[in-house]
C-alpha positions as CSV (number, residue, x, y, z in Angstrom):
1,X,49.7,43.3,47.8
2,X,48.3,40.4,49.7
3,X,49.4,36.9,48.6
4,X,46.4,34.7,47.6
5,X,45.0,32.1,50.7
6,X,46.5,28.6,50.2
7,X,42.6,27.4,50.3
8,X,41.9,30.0,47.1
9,X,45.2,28.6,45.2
10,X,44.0,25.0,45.7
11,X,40.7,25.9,44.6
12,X,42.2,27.3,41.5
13,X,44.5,23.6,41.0
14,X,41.3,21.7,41.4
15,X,39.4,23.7,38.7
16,X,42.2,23.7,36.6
17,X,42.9,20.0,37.0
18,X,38.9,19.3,36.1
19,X,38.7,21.2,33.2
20,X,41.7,19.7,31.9
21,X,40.2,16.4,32.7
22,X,37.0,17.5,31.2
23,X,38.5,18.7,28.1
24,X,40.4,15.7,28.0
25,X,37.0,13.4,27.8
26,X,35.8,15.5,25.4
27,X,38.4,14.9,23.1
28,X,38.6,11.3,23.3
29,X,34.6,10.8,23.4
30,X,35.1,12.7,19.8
31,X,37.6,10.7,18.1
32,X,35.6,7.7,18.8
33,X,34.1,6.0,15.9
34,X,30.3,6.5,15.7
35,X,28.2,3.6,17.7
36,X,26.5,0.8,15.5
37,X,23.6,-0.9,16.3
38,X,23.6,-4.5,16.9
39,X,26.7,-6.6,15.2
40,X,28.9,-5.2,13.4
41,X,28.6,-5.8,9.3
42,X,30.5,-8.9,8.5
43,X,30.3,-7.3,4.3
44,X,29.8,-4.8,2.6
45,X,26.5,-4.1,0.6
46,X,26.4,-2.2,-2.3
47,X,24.2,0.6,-2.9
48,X,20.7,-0.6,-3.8
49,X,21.9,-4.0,-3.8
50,X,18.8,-6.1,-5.5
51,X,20.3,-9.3,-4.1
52,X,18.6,-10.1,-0.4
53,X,21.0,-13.1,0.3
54,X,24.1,-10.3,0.6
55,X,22.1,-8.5,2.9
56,X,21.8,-11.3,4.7
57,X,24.8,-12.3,5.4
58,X,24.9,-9.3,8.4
59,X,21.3,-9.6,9.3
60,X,20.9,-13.7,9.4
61,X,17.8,-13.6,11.7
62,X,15.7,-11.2,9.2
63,X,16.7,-13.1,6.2
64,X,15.9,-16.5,6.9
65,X,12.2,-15.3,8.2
66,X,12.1,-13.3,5.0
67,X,13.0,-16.5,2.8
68,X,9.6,-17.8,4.9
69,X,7.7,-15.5,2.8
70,X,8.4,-18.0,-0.6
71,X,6.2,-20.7,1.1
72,X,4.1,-19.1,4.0
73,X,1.0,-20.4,1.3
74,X,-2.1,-19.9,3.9
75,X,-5.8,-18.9,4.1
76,X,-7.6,-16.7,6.5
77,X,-11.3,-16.4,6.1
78,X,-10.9,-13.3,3.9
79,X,-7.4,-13.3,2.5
80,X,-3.7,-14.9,3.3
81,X,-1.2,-16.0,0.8
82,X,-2.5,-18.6,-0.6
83,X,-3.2,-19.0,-4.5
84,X,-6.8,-18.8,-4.8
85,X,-8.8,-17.5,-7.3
86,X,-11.2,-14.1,-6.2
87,X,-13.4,-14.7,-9.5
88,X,-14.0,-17.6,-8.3
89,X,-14.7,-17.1,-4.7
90,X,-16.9,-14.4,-5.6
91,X,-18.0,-14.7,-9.4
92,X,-20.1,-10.9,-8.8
93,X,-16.4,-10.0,-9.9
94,X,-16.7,-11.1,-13.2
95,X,-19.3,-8.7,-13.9
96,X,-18.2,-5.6,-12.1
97,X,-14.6,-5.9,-13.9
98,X,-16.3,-6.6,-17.7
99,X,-14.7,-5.2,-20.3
100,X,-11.2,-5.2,-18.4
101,X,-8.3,-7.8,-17.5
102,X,-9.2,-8.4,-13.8
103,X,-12.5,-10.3,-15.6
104,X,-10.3,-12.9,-16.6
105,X,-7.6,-13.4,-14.2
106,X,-7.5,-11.8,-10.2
107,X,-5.7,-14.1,-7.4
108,X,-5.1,-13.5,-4.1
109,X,-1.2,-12.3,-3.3
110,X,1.6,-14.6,-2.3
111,X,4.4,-13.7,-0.6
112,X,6.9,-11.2,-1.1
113,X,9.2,-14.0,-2.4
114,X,6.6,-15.1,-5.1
115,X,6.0,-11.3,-6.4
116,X,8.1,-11.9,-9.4
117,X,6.8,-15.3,-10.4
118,X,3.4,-14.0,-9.8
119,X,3.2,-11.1,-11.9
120,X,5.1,-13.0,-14.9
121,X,2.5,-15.5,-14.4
122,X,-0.9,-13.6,-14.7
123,X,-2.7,-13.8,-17.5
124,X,-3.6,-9.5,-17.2
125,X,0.0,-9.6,-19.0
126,X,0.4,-8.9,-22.6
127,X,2.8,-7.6,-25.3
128,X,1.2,-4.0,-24.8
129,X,1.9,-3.7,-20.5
130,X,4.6,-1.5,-19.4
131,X,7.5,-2.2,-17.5
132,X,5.6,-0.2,-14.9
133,X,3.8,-3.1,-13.7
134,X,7.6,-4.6,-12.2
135,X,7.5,-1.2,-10.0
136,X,6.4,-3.3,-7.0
137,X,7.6,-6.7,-7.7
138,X,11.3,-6.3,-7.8
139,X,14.2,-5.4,-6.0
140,X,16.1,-4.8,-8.9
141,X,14.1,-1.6,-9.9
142,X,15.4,0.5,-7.1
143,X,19.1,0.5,-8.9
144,X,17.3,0.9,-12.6
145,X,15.5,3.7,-11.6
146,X,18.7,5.1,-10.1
147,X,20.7,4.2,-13.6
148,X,17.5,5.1,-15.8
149,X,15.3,7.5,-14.2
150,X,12.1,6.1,-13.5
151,X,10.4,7.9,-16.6
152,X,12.6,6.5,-19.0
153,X,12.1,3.0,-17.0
154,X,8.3,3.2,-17.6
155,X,8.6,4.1,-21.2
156,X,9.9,0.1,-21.7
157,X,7.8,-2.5,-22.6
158,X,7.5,-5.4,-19.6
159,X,8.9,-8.3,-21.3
160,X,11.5,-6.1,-23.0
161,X,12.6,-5.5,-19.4
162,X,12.5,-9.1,-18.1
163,X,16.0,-9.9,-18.6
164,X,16.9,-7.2,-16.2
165,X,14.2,-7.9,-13.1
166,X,16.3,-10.8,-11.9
167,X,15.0,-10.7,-7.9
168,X,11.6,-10.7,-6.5
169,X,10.6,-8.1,-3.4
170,X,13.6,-7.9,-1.4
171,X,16.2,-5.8,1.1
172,X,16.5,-2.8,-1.4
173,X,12.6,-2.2,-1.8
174,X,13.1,-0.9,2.2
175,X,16.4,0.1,3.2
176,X,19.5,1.7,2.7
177,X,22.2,-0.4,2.2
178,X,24.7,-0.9,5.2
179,X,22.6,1.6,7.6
180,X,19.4,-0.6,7.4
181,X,17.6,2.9,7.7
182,X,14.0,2.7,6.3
183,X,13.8,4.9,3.2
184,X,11.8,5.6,0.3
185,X,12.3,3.8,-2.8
186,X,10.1,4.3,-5.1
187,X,10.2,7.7,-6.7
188,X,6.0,7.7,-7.2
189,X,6.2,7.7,-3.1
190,X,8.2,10.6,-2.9
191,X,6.8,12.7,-5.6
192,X,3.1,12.4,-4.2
193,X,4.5,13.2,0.0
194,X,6.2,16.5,-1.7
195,X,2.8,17.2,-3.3
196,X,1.3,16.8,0.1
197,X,4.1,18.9,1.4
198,X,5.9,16.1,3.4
199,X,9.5,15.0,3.9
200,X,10.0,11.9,4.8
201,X,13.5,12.3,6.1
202,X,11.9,14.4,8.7
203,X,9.5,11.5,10.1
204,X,10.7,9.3,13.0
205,X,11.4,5.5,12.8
206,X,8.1,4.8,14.1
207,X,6.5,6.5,11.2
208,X,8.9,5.2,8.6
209,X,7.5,1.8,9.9
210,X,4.3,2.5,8.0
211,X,5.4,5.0,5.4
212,X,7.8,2.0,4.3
213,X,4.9,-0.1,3.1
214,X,3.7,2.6,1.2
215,X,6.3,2.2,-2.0
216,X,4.0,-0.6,-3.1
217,X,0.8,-0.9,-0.6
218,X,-1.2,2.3,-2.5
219,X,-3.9,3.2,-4.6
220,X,-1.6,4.3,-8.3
221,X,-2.4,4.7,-11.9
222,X,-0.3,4.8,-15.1
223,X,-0.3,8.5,-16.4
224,X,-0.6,9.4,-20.1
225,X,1.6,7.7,-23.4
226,X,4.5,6.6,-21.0
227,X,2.3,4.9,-18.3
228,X,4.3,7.0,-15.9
229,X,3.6,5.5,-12.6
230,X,1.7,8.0,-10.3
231,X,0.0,8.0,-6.6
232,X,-3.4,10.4,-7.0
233,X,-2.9,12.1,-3.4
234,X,-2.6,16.0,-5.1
235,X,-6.0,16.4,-3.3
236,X,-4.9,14.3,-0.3
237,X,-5.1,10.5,0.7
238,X,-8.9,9.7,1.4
239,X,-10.9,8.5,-1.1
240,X,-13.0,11.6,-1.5
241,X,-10.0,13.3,-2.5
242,X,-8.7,10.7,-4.7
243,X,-12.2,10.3,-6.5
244,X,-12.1,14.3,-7.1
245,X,-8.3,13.9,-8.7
246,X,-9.3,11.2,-11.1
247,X,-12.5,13.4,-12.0
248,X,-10.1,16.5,-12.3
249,X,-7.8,14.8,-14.5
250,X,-10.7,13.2,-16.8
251,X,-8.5,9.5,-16.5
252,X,-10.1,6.2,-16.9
253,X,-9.2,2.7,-17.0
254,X,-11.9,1.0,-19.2
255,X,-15.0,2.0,-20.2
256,X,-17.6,-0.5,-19.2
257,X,-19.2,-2.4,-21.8
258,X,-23.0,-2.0,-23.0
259,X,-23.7,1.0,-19.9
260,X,-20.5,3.2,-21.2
261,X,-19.3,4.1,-18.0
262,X,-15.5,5.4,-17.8
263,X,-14.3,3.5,-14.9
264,X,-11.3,3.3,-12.7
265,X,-10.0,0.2,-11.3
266,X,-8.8,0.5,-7.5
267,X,-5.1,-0.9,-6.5
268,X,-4.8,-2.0,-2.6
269,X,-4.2,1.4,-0.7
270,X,-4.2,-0.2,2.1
271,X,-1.9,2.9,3.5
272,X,-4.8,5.2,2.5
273,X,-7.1,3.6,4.1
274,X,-5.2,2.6,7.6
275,X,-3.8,6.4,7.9
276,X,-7.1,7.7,7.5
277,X,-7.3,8.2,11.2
278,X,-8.2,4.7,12.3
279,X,-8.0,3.5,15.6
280,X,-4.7,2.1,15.3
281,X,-3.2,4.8,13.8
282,X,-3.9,6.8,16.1
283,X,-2.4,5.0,18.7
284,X,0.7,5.3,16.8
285,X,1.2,1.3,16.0
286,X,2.8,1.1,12.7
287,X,2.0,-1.9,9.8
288,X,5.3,-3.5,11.0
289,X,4.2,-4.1,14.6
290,X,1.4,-6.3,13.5
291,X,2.8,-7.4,10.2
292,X,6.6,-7.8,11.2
293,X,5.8,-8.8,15.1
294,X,9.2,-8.6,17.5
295,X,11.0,-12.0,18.0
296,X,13.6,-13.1,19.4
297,X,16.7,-15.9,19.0
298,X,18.1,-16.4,22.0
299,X,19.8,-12.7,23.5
300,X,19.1,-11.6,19.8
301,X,15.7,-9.3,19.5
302,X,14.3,-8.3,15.6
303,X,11.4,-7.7,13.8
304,X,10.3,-11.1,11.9
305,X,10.2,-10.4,8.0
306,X,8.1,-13.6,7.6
307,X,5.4,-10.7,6.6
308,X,2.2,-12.4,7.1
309,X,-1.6,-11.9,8.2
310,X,-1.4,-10.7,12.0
311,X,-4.3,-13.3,12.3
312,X,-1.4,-16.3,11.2
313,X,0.5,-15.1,14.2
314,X,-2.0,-13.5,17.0
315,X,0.2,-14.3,19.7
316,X,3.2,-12.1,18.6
317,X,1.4,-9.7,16.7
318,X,-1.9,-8.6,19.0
319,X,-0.3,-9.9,22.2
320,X,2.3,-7.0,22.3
321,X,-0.5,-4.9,23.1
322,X,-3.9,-7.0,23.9
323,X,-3.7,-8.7,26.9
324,X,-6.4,-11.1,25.8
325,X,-5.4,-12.2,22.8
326,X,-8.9,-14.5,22.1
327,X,-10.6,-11.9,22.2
328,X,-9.1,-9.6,20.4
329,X,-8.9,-12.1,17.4
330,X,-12.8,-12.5,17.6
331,X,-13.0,-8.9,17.4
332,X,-11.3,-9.1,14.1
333,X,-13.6,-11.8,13.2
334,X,-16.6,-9.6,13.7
335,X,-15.3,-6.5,12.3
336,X,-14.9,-8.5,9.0
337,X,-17.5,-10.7,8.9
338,X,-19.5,-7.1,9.0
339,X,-17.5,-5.5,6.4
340,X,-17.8,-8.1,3.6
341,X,-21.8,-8.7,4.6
342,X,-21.6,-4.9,3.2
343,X,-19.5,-5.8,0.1
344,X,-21.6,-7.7,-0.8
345,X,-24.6,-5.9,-0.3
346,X,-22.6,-3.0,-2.3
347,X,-21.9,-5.4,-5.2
348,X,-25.4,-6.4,-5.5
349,X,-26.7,-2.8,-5.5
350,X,-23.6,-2.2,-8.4
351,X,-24.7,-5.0,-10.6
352,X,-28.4,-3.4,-10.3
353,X,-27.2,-0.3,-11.4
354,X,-24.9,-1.8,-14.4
355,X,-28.3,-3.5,-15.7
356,X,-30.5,-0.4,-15.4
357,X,-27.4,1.5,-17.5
358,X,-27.0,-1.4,-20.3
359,X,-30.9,-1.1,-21.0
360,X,-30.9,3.0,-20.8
361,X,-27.8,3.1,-23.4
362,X,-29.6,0.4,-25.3
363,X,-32.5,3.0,-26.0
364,X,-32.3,5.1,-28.6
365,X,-34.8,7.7,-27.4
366,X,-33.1,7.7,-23.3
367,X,-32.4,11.2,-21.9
368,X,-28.3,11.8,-22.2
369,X,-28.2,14.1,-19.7
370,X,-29.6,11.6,-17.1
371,X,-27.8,8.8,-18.7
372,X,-24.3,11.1,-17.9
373,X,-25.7,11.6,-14.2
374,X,-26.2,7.7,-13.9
375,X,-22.9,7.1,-15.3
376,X,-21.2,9.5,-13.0
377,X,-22.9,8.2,-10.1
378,X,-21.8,4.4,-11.3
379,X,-17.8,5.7,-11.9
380,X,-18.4,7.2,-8.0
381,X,-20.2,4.0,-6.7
382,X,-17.8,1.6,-7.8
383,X,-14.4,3.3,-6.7
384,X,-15.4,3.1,-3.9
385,X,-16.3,-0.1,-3.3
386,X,-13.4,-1.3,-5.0
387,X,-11.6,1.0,-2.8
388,X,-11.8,-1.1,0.4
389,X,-12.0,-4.5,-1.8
390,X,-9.0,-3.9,-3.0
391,X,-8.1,-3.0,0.2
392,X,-6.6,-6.5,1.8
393,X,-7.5,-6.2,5.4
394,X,-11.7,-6.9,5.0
395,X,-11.9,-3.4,6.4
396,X,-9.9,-4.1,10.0
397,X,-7.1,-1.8,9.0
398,X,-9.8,1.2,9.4
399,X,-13.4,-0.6,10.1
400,X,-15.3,2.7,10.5
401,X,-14.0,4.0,7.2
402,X,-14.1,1.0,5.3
403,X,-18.2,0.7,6.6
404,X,-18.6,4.5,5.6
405,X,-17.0,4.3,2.1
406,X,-19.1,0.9,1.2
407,X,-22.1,2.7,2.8
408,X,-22.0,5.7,0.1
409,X,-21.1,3.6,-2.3
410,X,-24.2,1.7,-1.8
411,X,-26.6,4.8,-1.7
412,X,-24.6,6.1,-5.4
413,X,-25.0,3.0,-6.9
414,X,-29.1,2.7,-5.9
415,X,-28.6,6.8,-7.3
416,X,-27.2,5.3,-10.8
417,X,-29.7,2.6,-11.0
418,X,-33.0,5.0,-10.6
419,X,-31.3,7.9,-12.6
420,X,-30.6,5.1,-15.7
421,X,-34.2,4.0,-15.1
422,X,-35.5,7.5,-15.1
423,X,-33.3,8.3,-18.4
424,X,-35.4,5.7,-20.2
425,X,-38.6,6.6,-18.6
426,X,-38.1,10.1,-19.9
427,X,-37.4,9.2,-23.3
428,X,-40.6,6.7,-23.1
429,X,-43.0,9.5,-21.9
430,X,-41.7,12.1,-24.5
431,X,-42.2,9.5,-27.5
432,X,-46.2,8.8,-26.1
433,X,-47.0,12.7,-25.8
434,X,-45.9,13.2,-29.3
């Protein structure tokens, strides 16, 4: 037998030797421990932790611009954080709420850091709300819903739960403790993207940058004897579907004095109405890149949690992406100066319609069945509008939506007002031909 060639025997050696080596590398690249990002954790946070100041003890830079939030108390033209009364920048408000709290007391948002004193401090609080109304207020209710289940947490009266909501919006509202990943809190989220058939532990980090803001930036309602908190989206997340839910399921928030309309009051879906295939979303930009702009502190780059009006900060939070930043901020001004000349156009054509109701309901001898129609037709009208001025952008989050939706609500409400006139016509000409 012939011997093998000296070149086919080093061959072998070197092949040998490199999958030893590779081997080798394998083994030590798995017994490494697994990367961080950024510094490692100087403590350890609990589990649902509601106190932010632990959290930032490892993430300094995010905390102190989150502590901004307590006193970051300014206007833009059609919003901010400042405490100012809607009712009475815009006293059509008092009539379209009558017969319901937001008559008496509606002010614009402060900052995540004033949540708690804000809430406590409203005057839509009584002996009868439910401890529901802390779901978005608190970081404590992430590790009460995890002790109590949220269902037996809405069952409890809101000042019988005071003593327990200790901490305002915070750290545990939007992340898991010690990974920082961006999760879903609330259990009303999560329940309303399975009945949509989503996961969010499927959806990228991108994603979760908007689906984040969506524990507490929605449209929700209090279901039955336990004011079990619950997002409509069965049908889906526009408004068309949400209307049809609420119709479906025969709930109302007030019925509106004099006219007898069951209505439903809107609650700032502003993720409704930006994921319903606006411009920006399409593009993929998430609520934190304008909201939460990228900073940095020397060598040290993070997303600012001083969550604000993009408008406050145009430089850091259009400039990532527009070039000119001007103009881009005067496009904003247009796009809402647009938008709330058709709020108010819708409001005026809503109030119209309330006064043709109150003097059909008034009569006696008015046809029912077009009295129904024009209540309908008011319930649809107002939703919508409500929808987008609930909405806190002025429409920019989704301009073509938020001009479509005030649009139709403008040509229901001039249907409500000619269908409750027409009710008491009928009733008139039926009296004079007997």
């Amino acid at each position: 037998m012939r011997r093998p060639s000296l070149s086919v025997l080093i061959l072998t050696a070197i092949i040998v030797v490199l999958a030893g080596g590779l081997i080798a590398t394998l083994l030590f690249v798995a017994s490494q421990p697994a990367p961080q990002r950024g510094i490692p954790p100087l403590v350890e946070v609990a589990p649902n932790e509601p106190v932010s100041a632990k959290w930032g003890l490892n993430f300094p830079n995010q905390y102190s611009t989150f502590l901004l939030t307590e006193q970051n108390a300014i206007s833009t033209t059609y919003g901010g954080s400042a405490l100012i009364s809607k009712l009475e920048q815009d006293p059509r408000l008092v009539t379209l709420f009558a017969g319901m709290a937001f008559s008496k007391d509606y002010n614009e948002d402060r900052g995540h850091r004033r949540s708690l004193e804000d809430v406590r401090a409203t005057r839509r609080v009584n002996e009868t709300t439910p401890a529901t109304c802390y779901s978005c207020k608190s970081a404590n209710t992430p590790s009460l819903w995890a002790e109590m289940g949220m269902r037996e947490f809405d069952k409890q009266k809101f000042f019988d739960m005071s003593a327990r909501i200790t901490e305002p919006i915070g750290c545990a509202n939007c992340h898991e403790a010690n990974t920082m990943r961006l999760i879903v809190t609330n259990p009303a989220l999560e329940e309303a993207l399975v009945a949509l058939g989503k996961d969010w532990r499927t959806f990228t980090r991108q994603e979760m940058r908007t689906v984040v803001c969506a524990n507490c930036h929605v449209e929700y309602y209090f279901q039955g004897d336990d004011k079990y908190l619950v997002f409509p989206w069965r049908n889906g997340t526009r408004i068309e579907e949400i209307a049809q839910y609420y119709a479906d399921t025969g709930f109302e928030d007030w019925k509106y004095p004099d006219a007898g309309t069951s209505m439903i009051k809107m609650q700032h879906p502003e993720y409704e109405v930006y994921t319903a295939d606006s411009t920006h979303y399409r593009a993929g930009v998430a609520c934190a890149d304008c909201h939460m702009p990228y900073t940095r502190d020397g060598a040290a780059k993070f997303s600012s949690h001083n969550i604000q009006s993009p408008l406050l900060m145009a430089e850091a939070a259009c400039g990532a992406c527009h070039t000119d930043v001007s103009y881009a901020v005067e496009r904003a001004k247009r796009i809402q100066d647009q938008v709330h000349e058709t709020m108010l156009k819708t409001e005026d054509a809503l109030i119209a319609a309330i006064e043709a109701l109150k003097a059909a309901a008034s009569d006696a001898n008015a046809d029912q069945s077009k009295l129904a129609e024009a209540r309908t037709l008011h319930r649809e009208a107002q939703l919508r509008w409500d929808f987008i001025s609930a909405e806190n952008s002025m429409g920019f989050h989704n301009p073509e939506e938020a001009l479509r939706i005030l649009a139709t609500a403008i040509d229901l409400a001039r249907q409500a007002q000619l269908k409750a006139i027409a009710a008491s016509q009928t009733a008139l000409l039926a009296s004079a031909l007997r």
